[in-house]
DSSP file (Angstrom, degrees, kcal/mol; ACC not computed):
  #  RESIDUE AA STRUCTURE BP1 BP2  ACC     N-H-->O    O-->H-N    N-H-->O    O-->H-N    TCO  KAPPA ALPHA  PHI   PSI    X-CA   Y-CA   Z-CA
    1    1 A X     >        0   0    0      0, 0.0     4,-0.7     0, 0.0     0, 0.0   0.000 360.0 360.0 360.0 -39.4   71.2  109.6   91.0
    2    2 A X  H >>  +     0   0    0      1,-0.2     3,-2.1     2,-0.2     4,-0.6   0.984 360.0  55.8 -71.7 -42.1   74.1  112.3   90.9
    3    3 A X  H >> S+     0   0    0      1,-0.3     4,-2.7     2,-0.2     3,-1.0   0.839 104.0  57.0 -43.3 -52.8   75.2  111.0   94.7
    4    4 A X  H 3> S+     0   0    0      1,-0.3     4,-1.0     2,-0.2    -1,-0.3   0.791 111.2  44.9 -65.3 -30.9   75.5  107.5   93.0
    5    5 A X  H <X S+     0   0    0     -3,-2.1     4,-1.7    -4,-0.7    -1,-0.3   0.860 108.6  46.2 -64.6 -46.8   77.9  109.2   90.6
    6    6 A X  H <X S+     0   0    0     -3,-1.0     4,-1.4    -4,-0.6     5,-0.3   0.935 117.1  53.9 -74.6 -75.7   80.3  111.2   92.6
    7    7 A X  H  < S+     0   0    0     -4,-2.7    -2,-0.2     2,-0.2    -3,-0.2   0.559 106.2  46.0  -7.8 -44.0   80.3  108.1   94.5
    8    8 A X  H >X S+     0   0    0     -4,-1.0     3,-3.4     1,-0.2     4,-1.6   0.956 118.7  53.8 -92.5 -82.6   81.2  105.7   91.3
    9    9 A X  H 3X S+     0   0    0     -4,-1.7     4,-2.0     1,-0.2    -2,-0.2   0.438 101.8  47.2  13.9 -79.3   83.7  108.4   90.9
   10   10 A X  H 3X S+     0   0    0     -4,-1.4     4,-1.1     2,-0.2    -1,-0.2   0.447 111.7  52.8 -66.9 -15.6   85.5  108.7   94.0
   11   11 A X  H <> S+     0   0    0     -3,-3.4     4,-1.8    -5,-0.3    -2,-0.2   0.762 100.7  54.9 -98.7 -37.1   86.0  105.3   94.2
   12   12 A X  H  X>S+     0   0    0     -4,-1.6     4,-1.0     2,-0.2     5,-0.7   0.959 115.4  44.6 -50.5 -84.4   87.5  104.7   90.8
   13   13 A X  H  X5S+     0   0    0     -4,-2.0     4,-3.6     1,-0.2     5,-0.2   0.782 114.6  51.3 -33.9 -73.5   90.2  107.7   92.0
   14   14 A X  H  X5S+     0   0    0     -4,-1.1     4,-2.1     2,-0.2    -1,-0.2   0.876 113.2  38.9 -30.9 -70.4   90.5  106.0   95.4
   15   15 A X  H >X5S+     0   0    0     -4,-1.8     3,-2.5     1,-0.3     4,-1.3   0.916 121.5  50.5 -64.8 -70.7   91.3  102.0   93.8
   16   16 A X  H 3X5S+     0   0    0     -4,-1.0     4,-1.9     1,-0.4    -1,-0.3   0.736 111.6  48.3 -82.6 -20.6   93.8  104.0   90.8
   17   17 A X  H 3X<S+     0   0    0     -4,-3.6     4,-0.9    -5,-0.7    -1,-0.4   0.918 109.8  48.6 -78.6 -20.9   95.6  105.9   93.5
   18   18 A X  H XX S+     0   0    0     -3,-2.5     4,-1.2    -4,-2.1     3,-1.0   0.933 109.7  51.9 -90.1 -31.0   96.2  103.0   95.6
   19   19 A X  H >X S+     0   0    0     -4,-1.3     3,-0.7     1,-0.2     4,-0.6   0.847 108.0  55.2 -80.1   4.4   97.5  101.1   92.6
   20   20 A X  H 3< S+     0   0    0     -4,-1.9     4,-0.3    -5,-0.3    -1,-0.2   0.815 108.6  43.5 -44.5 -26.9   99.8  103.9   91.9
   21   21 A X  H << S+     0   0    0     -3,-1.0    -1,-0.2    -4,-0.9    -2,-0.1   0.457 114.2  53.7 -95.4 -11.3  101.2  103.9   95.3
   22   22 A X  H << S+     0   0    0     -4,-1.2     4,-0.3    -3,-0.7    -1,-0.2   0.443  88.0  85.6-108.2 -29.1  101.3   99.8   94.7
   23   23 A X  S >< S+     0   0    0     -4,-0.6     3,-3.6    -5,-0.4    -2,-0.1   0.883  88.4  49.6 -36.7 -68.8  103.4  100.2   91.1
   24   24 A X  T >  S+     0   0    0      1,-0.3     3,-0.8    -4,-0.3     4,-0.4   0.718 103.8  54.2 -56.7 -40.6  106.9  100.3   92.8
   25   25 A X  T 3> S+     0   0    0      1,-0.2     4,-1.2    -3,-0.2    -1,-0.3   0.389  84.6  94.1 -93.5  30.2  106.6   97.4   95.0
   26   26 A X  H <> S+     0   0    0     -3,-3.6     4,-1.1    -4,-0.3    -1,-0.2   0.656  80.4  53.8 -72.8 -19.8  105.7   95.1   91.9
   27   27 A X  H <4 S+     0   0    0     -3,-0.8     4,-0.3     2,-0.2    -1,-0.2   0.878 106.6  50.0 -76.9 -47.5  109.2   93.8   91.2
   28   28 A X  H >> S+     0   0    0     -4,-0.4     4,-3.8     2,-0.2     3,-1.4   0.935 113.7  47.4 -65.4 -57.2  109.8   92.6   94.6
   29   29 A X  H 3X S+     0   0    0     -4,-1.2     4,-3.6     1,-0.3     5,-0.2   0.903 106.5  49.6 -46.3 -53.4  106.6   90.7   94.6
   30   30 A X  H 3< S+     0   0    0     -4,-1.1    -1,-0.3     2,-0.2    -2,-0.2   0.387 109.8  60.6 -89.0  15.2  106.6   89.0   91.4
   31   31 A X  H <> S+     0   0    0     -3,-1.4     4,-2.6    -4,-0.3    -2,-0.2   0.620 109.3  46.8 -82.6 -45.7  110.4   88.0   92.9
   32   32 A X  H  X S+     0   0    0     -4,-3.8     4,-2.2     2,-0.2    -2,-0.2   0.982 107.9  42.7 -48.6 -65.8  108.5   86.5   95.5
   33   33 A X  H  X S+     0   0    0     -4,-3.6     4,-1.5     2,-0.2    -1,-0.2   0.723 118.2  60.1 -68.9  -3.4  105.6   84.4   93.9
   34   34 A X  H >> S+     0   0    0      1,-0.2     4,-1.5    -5,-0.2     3,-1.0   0.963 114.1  34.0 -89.5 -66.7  109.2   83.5   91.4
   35   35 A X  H 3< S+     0   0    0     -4,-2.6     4,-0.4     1,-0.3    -2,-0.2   0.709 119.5  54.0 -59.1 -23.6  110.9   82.2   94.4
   36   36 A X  H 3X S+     0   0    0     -4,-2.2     4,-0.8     1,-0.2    -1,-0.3   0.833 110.7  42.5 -73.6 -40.3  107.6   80.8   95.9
   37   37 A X  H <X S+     0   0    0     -4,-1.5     4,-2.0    -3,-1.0    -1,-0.2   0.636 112.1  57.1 -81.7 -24.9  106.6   78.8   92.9
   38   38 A X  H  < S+     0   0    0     -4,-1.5    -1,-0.2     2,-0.2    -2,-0.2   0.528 113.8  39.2 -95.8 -14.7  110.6   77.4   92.4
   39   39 A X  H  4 S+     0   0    0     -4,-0.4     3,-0.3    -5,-0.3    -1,-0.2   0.833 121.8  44.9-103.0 -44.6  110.6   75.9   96.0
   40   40 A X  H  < S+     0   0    0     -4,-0.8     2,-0.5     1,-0.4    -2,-0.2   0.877 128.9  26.0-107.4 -52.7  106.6   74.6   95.6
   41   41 A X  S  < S-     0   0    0     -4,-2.0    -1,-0.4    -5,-0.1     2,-0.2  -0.930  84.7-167.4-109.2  91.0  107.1   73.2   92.1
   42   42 A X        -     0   0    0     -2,-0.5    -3,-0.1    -3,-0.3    -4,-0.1  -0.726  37.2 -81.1 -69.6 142.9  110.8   72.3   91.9
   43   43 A X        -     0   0    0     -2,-0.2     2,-0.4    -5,-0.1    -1,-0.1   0.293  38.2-121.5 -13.6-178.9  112.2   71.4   87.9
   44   44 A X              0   0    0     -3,-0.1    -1,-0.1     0, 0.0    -3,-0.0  -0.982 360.0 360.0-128.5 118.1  111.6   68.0   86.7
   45   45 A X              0   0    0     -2,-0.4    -2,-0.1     0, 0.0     0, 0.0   0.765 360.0 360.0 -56.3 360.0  115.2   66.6   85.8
């Protein structure tokens, strides 16, 4: 039962450090899917 814990644990730290490390390249990304969706769905006159 404790293994299960330290487990639960260590993976919770694991997944919140990698989106920490993940924060910075969120602008660039959602710049993407902006330009991705504007080429895929262009306006409607």
């Amino acid at each position: 039962m404790a293994v299960s814990w330290i487990a639960r644990v260590l993976c919770v730290g694991v997944i919140g450090a990698l989106l920490w490390f993940a924060t910075p390249m969120m602008p660039g990304f959602a710049a993407f899917v902006g330009e991705t969706l504007r080429i895929v769905a262009p306006a409607s006159p």
